[in-house]
DSSP file (Angstrom, degrees, kcal/mol; ACC not computed):
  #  RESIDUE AA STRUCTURE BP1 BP2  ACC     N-H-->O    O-->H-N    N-H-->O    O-->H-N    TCO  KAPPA ALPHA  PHI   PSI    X-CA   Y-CA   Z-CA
    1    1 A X              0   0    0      0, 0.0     2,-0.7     0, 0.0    10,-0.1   0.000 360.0 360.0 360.0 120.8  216.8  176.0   84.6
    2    2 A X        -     0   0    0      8,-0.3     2,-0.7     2,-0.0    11,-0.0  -0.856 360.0-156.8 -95.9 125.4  213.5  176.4   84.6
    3    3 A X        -     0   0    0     -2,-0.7     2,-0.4     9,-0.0     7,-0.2  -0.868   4.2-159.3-112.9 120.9  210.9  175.2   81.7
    4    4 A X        -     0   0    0      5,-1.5     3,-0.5    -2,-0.7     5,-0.3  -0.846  26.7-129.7 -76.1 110.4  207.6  176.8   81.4
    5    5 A X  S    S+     0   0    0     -2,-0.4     3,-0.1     1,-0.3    -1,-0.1  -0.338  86.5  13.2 -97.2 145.3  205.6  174.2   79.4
    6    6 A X  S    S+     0   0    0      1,-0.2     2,-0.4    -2,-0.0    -1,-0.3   0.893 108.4  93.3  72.7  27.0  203.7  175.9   76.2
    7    7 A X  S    S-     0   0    0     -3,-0.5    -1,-0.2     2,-0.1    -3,-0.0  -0.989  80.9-134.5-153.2 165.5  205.6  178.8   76.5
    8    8 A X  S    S+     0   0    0     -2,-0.4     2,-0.9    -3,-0.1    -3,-0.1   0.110  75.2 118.5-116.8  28.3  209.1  179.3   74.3
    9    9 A X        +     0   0    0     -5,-0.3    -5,-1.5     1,-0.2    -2,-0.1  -0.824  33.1 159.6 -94.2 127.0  210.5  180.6   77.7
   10   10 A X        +     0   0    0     -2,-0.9     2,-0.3    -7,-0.2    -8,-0.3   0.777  58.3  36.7-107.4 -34.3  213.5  178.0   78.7
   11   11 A X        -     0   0    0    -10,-0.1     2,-0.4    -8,-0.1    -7,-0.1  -0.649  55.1-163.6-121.5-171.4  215.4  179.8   80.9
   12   12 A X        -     0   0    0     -2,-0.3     2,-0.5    -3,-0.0    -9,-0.0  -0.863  24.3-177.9-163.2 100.7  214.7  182.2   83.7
   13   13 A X        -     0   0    0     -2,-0.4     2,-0.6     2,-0.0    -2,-0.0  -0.837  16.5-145.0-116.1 163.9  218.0  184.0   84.6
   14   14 A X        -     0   0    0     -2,-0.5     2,-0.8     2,-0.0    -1,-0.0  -0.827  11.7-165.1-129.5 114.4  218.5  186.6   87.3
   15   15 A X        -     0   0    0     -2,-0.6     2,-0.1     2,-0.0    -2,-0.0  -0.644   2.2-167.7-102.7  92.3  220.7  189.3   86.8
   16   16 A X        -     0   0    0     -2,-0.8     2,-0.5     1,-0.1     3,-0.1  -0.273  21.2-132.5 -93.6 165.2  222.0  191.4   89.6
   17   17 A X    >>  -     0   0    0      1,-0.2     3,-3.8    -2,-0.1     4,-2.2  -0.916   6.8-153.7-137.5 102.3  223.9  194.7   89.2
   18   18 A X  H 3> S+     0   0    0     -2,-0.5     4,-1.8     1,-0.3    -1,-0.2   0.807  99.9  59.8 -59.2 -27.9  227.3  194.7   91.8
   19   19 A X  H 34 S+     0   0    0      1,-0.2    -1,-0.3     2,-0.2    -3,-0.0   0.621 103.1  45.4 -63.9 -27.2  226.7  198.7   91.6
   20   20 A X  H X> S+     0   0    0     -3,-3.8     4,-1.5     2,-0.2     3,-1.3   0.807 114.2  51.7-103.9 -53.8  223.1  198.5   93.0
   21   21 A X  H 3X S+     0   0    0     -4,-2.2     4,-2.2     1,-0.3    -2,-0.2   0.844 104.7  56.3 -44.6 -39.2  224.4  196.1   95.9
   22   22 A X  H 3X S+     0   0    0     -4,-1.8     4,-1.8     1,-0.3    -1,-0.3   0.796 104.9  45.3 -91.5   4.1  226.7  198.1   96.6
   23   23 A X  H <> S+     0   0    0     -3,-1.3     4,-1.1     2,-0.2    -2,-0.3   0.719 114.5  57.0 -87.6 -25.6  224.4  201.4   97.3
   24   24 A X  H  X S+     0   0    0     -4,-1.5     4,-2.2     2,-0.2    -2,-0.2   0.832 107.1  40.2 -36.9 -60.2  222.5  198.9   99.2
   25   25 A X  H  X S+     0   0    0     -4,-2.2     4,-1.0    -5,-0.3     5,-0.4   0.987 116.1  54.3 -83.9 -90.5  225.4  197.9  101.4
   26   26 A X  H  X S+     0   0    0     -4,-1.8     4,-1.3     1,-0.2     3,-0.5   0.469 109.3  49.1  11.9 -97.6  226.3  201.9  101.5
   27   27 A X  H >X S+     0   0    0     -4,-1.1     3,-1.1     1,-0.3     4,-0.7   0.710 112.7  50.4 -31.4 -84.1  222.5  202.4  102.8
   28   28 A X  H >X S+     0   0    0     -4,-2.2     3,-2.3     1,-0.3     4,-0.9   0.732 113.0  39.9  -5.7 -85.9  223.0  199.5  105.5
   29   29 A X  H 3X S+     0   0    0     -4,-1.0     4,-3.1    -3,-0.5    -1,-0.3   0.801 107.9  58.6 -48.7 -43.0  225.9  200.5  107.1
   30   30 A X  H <X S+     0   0    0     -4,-1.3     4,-1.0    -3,-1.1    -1,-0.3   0.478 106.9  53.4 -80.6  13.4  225.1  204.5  107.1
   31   31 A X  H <X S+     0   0    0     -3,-2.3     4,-1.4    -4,-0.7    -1,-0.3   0.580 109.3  49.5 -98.8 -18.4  221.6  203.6  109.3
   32   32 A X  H  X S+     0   0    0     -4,-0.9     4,-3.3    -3,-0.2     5,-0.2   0.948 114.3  42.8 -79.5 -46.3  224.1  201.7  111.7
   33   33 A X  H  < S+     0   0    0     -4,-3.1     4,-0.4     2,-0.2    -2,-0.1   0.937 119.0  47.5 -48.2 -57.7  226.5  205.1  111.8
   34   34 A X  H  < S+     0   0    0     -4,-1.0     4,-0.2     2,-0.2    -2,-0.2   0.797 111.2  46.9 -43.5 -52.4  223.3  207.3  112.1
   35   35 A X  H >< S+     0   0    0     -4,-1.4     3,-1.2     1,-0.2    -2,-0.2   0.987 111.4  52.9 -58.5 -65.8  222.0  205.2  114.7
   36   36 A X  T 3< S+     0   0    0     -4,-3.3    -2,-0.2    -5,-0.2    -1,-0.2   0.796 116.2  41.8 -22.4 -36.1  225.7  205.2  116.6
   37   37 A X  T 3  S+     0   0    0     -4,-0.4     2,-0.3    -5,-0.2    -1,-0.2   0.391  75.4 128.0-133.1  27.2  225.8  208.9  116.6
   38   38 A X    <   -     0   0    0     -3,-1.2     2,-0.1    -4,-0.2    -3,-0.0  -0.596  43.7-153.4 -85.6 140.6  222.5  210.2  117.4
   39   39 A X     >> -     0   0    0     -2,-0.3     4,-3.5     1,-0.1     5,-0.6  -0.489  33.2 -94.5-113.4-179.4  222.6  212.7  120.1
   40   40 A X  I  >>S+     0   0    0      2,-0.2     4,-5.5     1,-0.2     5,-0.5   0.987 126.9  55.6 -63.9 -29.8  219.9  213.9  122.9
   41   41 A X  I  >5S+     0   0    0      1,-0.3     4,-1.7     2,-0.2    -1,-0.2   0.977 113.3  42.6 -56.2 -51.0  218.9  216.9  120.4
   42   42 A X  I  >5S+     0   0    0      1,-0.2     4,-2.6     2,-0.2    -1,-0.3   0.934 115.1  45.8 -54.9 -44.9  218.2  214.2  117.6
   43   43 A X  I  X5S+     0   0    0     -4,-3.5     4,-2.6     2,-0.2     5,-0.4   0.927 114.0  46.5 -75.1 -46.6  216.6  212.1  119.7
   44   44 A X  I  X<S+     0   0    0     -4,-5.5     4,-1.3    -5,-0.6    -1,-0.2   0.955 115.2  52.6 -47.2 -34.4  214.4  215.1  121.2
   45   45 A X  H  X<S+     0   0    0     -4,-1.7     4,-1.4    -5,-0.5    -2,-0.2   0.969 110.1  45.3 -51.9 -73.8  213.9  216.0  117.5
   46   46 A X  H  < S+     0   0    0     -4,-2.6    -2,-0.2     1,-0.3    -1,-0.2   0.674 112.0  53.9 -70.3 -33.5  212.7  212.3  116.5
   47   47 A X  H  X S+     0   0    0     -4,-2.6     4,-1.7     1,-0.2    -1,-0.3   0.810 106.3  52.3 -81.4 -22.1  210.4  212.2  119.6
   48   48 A X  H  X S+     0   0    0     -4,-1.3     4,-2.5    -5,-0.4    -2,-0.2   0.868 104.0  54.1  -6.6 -80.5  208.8  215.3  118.5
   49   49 A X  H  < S+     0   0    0     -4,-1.4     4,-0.3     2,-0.2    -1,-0.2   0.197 106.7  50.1 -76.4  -1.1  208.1  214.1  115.2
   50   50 A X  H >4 S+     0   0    0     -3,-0.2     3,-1.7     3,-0.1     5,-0.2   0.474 109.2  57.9-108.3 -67.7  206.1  210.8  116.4
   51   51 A X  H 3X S+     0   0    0     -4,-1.7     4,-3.6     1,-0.2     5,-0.2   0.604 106.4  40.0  -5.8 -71.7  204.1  213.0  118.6
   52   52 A X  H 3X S+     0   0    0     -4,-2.5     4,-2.0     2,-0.2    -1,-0.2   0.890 118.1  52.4 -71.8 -29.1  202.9  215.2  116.1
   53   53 A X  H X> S+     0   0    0     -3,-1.7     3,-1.3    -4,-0.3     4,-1.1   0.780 117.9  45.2 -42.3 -98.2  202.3  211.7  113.6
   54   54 A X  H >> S+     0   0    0      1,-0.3     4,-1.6     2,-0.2     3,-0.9   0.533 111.2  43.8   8.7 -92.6  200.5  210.5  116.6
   55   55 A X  H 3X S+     0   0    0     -4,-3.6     4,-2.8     1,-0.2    -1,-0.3   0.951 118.9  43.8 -49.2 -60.4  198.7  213.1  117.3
   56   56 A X  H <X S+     0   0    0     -4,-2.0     4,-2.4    -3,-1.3    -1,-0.2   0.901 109.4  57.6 -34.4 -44.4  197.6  213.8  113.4
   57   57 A X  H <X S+     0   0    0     -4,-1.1     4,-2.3    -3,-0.9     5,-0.3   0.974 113.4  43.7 -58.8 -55.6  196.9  209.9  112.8
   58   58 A X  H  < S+     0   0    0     -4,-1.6     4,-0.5     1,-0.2    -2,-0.2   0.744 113.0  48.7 -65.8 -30.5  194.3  210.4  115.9
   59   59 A X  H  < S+     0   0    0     -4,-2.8     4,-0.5    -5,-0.2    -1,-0.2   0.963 126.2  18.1 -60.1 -59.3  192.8  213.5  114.8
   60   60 A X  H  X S+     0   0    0     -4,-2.4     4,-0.6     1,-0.2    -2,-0.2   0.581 111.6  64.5-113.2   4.7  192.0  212.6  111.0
   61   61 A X  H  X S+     0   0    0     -4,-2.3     4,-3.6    -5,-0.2     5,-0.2   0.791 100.2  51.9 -27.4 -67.0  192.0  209.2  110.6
   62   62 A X  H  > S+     0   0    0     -4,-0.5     4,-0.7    -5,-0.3    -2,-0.1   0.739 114.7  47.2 -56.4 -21.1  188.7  208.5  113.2
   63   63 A X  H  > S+     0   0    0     -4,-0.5     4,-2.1     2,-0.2     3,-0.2   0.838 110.5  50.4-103.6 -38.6  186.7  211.1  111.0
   64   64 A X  H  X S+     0   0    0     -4,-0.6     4,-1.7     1,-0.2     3,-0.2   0.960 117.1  45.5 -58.8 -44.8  187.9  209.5  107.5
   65   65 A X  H  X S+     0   0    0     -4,-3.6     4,-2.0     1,-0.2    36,-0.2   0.813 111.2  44.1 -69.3 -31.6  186.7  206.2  108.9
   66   66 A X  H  X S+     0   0    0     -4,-0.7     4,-2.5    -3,-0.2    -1,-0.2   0.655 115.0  53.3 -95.6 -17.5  183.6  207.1  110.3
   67   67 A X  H  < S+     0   0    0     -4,-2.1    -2,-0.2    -3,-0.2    -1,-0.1   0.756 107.9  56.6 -74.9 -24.0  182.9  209.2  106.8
   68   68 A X  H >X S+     0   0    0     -4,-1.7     4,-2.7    -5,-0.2     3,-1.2   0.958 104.3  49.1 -42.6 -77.2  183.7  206.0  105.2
   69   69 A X  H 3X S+     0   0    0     -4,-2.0     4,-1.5     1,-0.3    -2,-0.2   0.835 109.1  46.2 -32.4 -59.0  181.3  204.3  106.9
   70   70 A X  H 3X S+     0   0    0     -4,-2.5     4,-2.0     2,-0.2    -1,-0.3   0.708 117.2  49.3 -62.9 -26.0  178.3  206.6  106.3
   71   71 A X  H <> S+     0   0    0     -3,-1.2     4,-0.7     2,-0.2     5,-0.3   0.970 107.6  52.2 -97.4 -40.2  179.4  206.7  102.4
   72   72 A X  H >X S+     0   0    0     -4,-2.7     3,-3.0     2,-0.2     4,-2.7   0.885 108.8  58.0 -21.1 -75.9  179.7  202.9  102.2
   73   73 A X  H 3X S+     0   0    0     -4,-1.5     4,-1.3     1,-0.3     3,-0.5   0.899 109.9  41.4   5.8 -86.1  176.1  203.0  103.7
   74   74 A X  H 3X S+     0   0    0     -4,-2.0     4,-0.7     1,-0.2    -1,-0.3   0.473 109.7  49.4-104.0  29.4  175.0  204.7  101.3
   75   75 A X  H <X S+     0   0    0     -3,-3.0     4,-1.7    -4,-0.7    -2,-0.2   0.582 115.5  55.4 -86.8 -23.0  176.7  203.2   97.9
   76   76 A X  H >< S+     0   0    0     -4,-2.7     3,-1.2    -3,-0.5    -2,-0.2   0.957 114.9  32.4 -79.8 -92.6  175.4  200.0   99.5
   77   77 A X  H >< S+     0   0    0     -4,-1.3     3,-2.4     1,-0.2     4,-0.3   0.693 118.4  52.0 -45.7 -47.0  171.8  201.2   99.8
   78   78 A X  H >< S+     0   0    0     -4,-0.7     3,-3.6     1,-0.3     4,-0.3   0.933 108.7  61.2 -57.7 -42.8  171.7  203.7   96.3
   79   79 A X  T << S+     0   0    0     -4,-1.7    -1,-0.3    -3,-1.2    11,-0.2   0.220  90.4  59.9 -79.8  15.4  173.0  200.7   94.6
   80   80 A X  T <  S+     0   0    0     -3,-2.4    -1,-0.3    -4,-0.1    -2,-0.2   0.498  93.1  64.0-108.4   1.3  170.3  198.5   95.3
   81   81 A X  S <  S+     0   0    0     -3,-3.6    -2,-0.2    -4,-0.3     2,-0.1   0.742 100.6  67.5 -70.5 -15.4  167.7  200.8   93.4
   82   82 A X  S    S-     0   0    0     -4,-0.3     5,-0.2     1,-0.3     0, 0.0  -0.305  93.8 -81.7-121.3 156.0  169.8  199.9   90.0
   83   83 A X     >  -     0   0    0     -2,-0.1     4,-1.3     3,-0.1    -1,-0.3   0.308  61.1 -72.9 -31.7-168.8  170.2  196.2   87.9
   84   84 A X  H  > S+     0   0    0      2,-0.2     4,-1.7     3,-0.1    -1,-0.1   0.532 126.2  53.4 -73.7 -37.2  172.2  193.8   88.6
   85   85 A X  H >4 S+     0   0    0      2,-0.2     3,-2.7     1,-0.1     5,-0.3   0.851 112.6  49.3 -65.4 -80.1  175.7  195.2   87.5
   86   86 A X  H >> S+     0   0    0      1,-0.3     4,-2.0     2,-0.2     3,-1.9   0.511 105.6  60.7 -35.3 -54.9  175.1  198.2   89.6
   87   87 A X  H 3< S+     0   0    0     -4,-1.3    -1,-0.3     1,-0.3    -2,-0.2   0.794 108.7  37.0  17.5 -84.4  174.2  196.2   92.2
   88   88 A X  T << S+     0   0    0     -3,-2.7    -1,-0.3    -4,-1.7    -2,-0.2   0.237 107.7  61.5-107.6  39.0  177.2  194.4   92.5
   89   89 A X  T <> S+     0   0    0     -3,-1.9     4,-3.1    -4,-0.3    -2,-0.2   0.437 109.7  44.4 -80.2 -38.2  179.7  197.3   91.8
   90   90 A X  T  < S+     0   0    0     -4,-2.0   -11,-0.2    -5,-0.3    -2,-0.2   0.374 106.5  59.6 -90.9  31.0  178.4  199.4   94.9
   91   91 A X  T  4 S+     0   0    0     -5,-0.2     4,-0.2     2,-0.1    -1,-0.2   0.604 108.9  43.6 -92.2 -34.8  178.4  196.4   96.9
   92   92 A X  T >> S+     0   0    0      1,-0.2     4,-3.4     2,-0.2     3,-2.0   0.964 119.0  46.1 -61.5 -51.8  182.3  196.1   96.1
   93   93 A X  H 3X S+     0   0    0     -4,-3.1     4,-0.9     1,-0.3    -1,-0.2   0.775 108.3  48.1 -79.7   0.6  182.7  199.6   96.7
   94   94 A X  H 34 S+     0   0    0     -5,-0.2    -1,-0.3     2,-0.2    -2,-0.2   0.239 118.3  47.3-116.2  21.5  180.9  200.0   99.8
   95   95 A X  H <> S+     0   0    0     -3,-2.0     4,-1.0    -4,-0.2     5,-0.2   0.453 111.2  48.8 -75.1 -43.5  183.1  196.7  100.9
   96   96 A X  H  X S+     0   0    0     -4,-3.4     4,-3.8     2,-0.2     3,-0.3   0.945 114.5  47.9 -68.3 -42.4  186.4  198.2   99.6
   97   97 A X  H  X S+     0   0    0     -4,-0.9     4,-0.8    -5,-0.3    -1,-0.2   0.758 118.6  38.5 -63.9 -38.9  185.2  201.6  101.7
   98   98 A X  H  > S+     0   0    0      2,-0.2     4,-0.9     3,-0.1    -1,-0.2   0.482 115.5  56.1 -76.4 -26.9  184.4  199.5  105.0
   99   99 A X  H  X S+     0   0    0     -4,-1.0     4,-2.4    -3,-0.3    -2,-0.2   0.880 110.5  43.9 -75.9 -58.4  187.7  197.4  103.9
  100  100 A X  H  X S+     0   0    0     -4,-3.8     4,-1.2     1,-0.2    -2,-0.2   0.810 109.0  59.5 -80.5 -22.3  189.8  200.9  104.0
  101  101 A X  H  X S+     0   0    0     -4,-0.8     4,-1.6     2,-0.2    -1,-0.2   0.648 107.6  44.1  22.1 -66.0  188.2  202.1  107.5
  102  102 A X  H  X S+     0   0    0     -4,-0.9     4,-2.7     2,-0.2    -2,-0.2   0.761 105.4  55.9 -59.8 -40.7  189.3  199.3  109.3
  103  103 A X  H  X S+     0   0    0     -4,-2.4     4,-2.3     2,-0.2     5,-0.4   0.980 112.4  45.5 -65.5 -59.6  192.5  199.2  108.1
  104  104 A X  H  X S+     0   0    0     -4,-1.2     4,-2.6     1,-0.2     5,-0.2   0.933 112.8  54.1 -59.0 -32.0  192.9  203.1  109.4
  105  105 A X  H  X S+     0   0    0     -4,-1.6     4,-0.7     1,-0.2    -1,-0.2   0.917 108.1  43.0 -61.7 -37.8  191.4  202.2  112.4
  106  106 A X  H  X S+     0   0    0     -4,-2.7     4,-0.9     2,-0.2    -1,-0.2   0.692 108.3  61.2 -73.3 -19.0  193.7  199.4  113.1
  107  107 A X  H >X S+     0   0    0     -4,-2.3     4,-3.5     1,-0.2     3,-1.0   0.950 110.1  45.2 -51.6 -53.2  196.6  201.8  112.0
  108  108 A X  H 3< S+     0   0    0     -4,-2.6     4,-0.5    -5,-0.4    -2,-0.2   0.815 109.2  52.6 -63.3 -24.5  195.4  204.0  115.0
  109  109 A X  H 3< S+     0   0    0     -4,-0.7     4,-0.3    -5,-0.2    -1,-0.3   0.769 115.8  40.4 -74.2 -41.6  195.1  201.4  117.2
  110  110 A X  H <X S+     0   0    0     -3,-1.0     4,-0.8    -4,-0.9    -2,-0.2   0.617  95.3  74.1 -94.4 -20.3  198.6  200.3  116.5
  111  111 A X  H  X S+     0   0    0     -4,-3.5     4,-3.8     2,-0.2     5,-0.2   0.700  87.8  61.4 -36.2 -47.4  200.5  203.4  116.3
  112  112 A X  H  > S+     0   0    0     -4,-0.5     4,-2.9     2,-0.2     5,-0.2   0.925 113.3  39.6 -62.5 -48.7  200.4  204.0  119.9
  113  113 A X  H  > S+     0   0    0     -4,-0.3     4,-1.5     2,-0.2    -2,-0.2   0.782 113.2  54.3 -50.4 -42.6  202.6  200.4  120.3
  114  114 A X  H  X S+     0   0    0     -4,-0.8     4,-2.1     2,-0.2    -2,-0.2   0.896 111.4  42.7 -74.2 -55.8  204.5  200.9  117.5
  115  115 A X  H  X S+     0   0    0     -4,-3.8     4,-1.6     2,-0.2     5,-0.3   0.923 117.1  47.5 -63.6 -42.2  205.8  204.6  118.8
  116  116 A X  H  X S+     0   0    0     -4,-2.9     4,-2.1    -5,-0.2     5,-0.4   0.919 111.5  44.4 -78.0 -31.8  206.2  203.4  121.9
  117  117 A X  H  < S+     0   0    0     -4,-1.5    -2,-0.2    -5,-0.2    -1,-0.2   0.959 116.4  61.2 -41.7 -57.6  208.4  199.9  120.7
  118  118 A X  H  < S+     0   0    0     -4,-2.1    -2,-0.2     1,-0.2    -3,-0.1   0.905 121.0  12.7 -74.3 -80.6  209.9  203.0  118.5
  119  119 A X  H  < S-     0   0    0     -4,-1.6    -1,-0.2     2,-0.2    -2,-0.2   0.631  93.9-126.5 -76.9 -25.8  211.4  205.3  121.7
  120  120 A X  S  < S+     0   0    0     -4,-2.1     2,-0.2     1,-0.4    -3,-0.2   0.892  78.6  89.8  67.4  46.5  211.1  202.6  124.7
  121  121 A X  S    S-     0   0    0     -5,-0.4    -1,-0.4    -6,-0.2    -2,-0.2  -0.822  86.4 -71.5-136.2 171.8  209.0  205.1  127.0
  122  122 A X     >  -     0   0    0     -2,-0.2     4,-1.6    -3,-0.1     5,-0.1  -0.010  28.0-126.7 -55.4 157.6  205.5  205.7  127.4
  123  123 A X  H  > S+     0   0    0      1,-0.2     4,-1.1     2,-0.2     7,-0.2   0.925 113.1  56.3 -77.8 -43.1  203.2  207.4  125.0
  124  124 A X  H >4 S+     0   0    0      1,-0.2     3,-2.3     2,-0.2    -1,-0.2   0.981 110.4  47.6 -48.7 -62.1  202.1  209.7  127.8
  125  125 A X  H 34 S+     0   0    0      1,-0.3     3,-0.3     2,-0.1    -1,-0.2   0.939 117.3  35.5 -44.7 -50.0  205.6  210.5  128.2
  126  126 A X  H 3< S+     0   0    0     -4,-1.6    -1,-0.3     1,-0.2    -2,-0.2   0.458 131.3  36.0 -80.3  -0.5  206.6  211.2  124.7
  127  127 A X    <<  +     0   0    0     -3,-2.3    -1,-0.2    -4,-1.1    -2,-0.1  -0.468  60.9 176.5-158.8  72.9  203.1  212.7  124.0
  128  128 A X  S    S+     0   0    0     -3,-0.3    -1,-0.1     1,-0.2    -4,-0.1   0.926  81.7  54.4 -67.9 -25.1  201.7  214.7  127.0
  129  129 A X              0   0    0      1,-0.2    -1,-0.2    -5,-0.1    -5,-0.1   0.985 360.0 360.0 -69.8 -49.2  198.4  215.8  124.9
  130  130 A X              0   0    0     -7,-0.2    -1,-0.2    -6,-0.1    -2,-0.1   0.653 360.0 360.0 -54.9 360.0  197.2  212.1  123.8
């Protein structure tokens, strides 16, 4: 039992729903079957389909980041002509913009690891254009 002091909540129950467990437990099992019964075509299929991710992530990802930058840049700069609020609203957003940049960049960075952890050959192999 938990008691929240100041607050008229005394108990804290958690109520699970055997129907939803068991679509859960369903779920489980049929990625273990799926996995089991994958053939070369699927598998050709699945390497396919990171390629062209891959290859997409590297194409528009690096130009969103670098457009980022340049607009960061200049919410950061416009916003220093303005008070004090304004001020420090484009300084958030031209952090949050520099914030989400990085983040795509490190996606791209990591993608290449990830697909290859994914298929257990080289990205050159699985991706003769990158």
């Amino acid at each position: 039992m938990l008691n929240f002091p100041g607050s008229s909540i005394s108990r804290l129950k958690i109520k699970t729903n055997p129907t939803f467990l068991l679509v859960i437990f369903l779920a489980y099992l049929s990625s273990f079957s799926f996995a089991a019964s994958t053939t070369t075509g699927t598998s050709q299929k699945l390497t396919a389909a990171l390629c062209s991710i891959y290859t997409d992530l590297n194409s528009v990802i690096p130009t969103v980041a670098f457009v980022l930058f340049v607009l960061s840049g200049l919410a950061y700069a416009g916003g220093q002509f303005f008070g004090a609020e304004m001020r420090a609203k484009s300084t958030s957003w031209a952090m949050s913009m520099v914030t989400g940049a990085v983040i795509g960049l490190l996606i791209v960075q990591f993608a290449s690891l990830i697909i290859t952890n994914l298929v257990q050959q080289d990205l050159s192999a699985i991706c003769p254009m990158s």
